[in-house]
KEVOVO-252021 format. One record per residue (C-alpha): residue in three letters; x negated, y, z negated. Coordinates in Angstrom, 1 decimal, padded with zeros to 4 digits. Layout:
<lodos>
<lodo code="Ala" c1="X" c2="Y" c3="Z"/>
...
</lodos>
This chain:
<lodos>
<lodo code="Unk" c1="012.2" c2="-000.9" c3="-000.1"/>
<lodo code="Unk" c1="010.6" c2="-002.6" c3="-002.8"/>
<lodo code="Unk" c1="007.6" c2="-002.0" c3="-004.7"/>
<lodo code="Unk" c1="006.3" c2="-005.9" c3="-003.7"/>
<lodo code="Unk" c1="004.6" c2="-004.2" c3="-000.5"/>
<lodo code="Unk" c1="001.7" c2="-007.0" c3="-001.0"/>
<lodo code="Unk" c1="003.8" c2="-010.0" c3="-000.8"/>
<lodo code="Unk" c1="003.8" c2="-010.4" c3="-004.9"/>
<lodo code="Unk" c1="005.8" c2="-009.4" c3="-007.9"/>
<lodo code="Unk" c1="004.6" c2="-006.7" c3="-010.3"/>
<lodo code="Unk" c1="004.5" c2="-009.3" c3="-012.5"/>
<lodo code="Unk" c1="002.6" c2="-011.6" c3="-010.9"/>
<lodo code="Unk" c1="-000.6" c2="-009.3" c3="-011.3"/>
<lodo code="Unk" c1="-003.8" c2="-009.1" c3="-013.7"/>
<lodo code="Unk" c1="-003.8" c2="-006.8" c3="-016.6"/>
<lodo code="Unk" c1="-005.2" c2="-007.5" c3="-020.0"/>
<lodo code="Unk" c1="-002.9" c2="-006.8" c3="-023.3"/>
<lodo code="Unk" c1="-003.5" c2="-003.7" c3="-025.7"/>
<lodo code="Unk" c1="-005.1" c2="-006.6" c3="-028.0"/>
<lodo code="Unk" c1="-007.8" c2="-007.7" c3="-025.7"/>
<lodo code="Unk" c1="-007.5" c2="-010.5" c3="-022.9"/>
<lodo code="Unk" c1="-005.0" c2="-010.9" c3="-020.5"/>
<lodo code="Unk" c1="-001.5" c2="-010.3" c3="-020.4"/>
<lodo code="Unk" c1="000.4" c2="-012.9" c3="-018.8"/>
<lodo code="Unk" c1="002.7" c2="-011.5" c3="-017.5"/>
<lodo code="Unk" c1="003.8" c2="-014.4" c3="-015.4"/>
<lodo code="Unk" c1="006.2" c2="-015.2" c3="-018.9"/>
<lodo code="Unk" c1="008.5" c2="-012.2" c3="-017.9"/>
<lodo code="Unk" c1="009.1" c2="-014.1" c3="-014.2"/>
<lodo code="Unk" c1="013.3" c2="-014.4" c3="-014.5"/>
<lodo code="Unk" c1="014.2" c2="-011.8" c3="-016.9"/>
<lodo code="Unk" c1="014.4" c2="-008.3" c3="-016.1"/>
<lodo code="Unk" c1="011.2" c2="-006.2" c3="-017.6"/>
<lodo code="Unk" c1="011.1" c2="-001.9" c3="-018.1"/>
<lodo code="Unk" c1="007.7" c2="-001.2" c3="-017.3"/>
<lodo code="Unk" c1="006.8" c2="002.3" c3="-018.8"/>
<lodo code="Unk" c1="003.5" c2="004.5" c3="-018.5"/>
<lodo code="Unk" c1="003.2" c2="005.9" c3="-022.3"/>
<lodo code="Unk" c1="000.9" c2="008.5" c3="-023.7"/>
<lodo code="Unk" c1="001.1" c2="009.3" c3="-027.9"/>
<lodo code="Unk" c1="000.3" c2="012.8" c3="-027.9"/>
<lodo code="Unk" c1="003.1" c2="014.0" c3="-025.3"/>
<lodo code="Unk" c1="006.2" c2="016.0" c3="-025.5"/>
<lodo code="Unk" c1="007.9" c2="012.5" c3="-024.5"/>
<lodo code="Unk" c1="006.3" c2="010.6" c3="-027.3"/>
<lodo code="Unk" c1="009.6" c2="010.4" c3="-028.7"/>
<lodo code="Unk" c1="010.6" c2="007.9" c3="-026.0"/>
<lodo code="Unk" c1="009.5" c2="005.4" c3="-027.7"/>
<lodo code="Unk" c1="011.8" c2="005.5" c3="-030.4"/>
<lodo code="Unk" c1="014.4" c2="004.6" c3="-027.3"/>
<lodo code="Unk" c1="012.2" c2="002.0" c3="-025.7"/>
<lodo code="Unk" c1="012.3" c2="000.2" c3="-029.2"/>
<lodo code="Unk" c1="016.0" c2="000.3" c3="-029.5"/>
<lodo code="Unk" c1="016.1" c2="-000.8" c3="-025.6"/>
<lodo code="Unk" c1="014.0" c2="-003.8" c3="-026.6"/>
<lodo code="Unk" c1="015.8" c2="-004.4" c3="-030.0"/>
<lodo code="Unk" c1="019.4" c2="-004.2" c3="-027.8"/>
<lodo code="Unk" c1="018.5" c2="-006.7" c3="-025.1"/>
<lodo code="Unk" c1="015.5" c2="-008.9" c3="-025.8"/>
<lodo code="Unk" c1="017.8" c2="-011.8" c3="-027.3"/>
<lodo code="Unk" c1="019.1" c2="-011.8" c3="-023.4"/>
<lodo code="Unk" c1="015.7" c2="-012.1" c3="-021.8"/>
<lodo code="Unk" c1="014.9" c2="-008.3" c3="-021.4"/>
<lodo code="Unk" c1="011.6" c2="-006.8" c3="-022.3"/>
<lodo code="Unk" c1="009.9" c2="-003.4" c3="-022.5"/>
<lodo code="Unk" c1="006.2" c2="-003.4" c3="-021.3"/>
<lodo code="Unk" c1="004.3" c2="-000.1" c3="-022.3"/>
<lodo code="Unk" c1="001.0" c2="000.6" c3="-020.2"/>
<lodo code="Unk" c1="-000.7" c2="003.3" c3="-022.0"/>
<lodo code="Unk" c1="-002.3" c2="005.7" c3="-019.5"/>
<lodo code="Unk" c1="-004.5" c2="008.8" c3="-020.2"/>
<lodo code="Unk" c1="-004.3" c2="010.9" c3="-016.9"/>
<lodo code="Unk" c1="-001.7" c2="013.2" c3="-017.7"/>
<lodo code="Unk" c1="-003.8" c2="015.9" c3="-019.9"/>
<lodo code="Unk" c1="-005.6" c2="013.4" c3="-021.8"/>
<lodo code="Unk" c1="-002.5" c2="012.8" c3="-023.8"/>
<lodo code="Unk" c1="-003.7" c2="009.3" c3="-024.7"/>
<lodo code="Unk" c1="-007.3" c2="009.2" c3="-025.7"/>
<lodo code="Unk" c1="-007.6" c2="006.7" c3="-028.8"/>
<lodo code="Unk" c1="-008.9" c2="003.5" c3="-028.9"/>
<lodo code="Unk" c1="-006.2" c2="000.2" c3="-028.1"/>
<lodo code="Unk" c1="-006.5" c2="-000.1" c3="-032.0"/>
<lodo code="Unk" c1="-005.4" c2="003.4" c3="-032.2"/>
<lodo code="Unk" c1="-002.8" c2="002.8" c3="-029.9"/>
<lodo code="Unk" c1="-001.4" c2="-000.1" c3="-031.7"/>
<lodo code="Unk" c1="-001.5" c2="001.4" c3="-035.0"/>
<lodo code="Unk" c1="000.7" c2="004.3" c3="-033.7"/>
<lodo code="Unk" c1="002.8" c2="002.6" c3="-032.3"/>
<lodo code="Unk" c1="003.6" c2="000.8" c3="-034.5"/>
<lodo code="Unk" c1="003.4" c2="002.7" c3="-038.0"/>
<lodo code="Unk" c1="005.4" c2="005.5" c3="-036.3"/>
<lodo code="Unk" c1="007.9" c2="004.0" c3="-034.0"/>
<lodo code="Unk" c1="008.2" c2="000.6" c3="-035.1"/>
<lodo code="Unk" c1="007.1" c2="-001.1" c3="-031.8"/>
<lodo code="Unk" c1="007.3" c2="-004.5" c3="-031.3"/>
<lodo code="Unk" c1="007.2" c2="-005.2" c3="-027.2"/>
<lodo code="Unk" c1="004.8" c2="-005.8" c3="-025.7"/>
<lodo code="Unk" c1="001.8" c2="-003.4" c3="-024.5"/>
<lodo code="Unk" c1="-001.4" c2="-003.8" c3="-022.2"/>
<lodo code="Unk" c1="-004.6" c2="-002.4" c3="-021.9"/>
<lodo code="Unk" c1="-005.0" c2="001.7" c3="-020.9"/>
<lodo code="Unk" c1="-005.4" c2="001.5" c3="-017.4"/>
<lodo code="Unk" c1="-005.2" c2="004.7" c3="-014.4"/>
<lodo code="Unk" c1="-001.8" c2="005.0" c3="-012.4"/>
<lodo code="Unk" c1="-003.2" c2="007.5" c3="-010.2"/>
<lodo code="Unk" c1="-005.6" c2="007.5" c3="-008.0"/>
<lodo code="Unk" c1="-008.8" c2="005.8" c3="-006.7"/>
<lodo code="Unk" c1="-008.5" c2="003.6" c3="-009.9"/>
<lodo code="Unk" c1="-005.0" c2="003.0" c3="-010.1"/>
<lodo code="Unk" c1="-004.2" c2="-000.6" c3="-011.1"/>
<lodo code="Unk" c1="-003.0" c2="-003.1" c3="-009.2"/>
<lodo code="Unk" c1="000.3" c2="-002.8" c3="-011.3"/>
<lodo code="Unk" c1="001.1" c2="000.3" c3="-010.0"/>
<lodo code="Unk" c1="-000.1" c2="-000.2" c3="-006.5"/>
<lodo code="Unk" c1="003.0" c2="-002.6" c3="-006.5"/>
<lodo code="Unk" c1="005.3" c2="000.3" c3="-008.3"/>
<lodo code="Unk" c1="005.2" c2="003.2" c3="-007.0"/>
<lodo code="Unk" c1="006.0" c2="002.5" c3="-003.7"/>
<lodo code="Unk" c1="009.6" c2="002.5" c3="-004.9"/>
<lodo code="Unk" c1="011.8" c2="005.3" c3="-005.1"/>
<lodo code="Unk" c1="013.9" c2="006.5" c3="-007.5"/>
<lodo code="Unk" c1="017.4" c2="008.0" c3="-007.3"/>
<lodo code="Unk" c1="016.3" c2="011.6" c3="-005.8"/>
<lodo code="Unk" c1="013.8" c2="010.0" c3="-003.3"/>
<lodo code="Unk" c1="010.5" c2="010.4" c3="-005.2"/>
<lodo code="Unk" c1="008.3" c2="007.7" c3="-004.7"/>
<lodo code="Unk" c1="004.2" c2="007.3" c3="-004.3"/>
<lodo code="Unk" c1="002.0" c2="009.0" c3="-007.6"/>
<lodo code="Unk" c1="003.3" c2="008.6" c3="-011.5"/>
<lodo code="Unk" c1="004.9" c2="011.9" c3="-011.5"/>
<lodo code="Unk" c1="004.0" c2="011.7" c3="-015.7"/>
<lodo code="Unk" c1="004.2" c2="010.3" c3="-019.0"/>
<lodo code="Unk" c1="007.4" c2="008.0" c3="-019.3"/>
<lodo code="Unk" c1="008.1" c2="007.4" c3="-016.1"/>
<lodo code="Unk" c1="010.1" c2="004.0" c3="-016.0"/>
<lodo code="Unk" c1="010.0" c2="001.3" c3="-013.6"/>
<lodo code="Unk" c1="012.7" c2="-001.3" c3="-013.7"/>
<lodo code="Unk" c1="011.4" c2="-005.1" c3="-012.1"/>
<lodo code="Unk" c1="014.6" c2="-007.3" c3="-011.7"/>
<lodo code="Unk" c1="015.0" c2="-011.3" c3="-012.1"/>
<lodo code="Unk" c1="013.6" c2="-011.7" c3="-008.8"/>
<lodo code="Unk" c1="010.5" c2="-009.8" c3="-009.2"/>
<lodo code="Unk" c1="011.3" c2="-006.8" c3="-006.9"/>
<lodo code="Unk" c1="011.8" c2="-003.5" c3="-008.6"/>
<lodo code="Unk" c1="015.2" c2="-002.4" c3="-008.4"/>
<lodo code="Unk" c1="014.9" c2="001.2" c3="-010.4"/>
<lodo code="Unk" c1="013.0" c2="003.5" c3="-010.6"/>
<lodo code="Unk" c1="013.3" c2="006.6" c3="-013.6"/>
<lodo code="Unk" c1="011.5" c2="009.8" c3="-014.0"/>
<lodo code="Unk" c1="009.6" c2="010.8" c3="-017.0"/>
<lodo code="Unk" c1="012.2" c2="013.1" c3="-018.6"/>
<lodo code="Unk" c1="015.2" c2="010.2" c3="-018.1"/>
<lodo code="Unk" c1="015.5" c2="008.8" c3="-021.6"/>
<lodo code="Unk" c1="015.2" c2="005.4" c3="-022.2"/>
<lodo code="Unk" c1="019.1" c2="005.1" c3="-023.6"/>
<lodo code="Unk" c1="020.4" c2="007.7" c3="-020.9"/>
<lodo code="Unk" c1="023.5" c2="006.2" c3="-019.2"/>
<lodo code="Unk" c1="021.6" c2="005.3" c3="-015.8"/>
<lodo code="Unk" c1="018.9" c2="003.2" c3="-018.0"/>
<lodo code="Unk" c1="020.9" c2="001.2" c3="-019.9"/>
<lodo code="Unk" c1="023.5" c2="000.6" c3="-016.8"/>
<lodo code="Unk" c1="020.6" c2="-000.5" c3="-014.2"/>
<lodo code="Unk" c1="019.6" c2="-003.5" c3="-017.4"/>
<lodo code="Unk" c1="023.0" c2="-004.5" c3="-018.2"/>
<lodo code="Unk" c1="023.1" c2="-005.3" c3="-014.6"/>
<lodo code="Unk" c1="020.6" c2="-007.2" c3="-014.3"/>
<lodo code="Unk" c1="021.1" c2="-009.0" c3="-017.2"/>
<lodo code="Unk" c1="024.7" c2="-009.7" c3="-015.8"/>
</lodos>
């Protein structure tokens, strides 16, 4: 099963960027993206150290990292998108790309994740973000091929395997 239950890509949907305006996110069509809800006051916040070095690694080859910060989990991501970006950046060095805060969960879940989380992941959990840092891999084609749970790291050996592939 795929996540593109509506007859579109993940990436083929509306979402404005961190900065303000929208995210076209069209540009990633071809080249494999990590989509990732993030949070900067969780115990995962580390994550993004490896979600850099993902991005560093592979964006020469077409790959990207899209964070989509998300404050349902326990309010762990209540500043502003210029708060966001200015952690992000000052304490992890990001440089991919991020979009506006938006719900995964629930009534007001985005569109985005409407497409995602009908997609499984290796133990069979799919439906509601389970969490911070949970990772969706969307492939060439569009079509999510992987899904990861919060607590896989972004450089664990399953994560860097299911981009290599698709970068094959």
């Amino acid at each position: 099963m795929t996540a593109d239950t509506n007859g579109t890509s993940p990436l083929h949907v509306a979402i404005d960027s961190l900065q303000g305006g929208p995210a076209d996110l069209s540009q990633y069509a071809g080249r494999p993206v990590l989509i990732v809800n993030v949070a900067s006051k969780c115990g995962l916040t580390p994550q993004y150290a490896g979600l850099e070095q993902l991005q560093e690694r592979y964006a020469e080859r077409g790959f990207t990292v899209l964070g989509v910060p998300c404050n349902q989990f326990m309010g762990q991501e209540p500043g502003t998108a210029d708060e966001i970006a200015e952690f992000c950046s000052a304490t992890y060095g990001v440089t991919f790309p991020m979009t506006e805060k938006v719900d995964v969960n629930g009534e007001g879940r985005h569109p985005l994740y409407d497409r995602l989380t009908g997609f499984a992941d290796a133990e069979g959990h799919s439906g509601d973000i389970r969490w911070n840092f949970e990772k969706f891999l969307v492939g060439r084609d569009g079509t999510v091929v992987a899904r990861f749970s919060p607590k896989t790291e972004p450089d664990s050996p399953e994560v860097v395997a299911a981009v290599e592939a698709q970068l094959a």
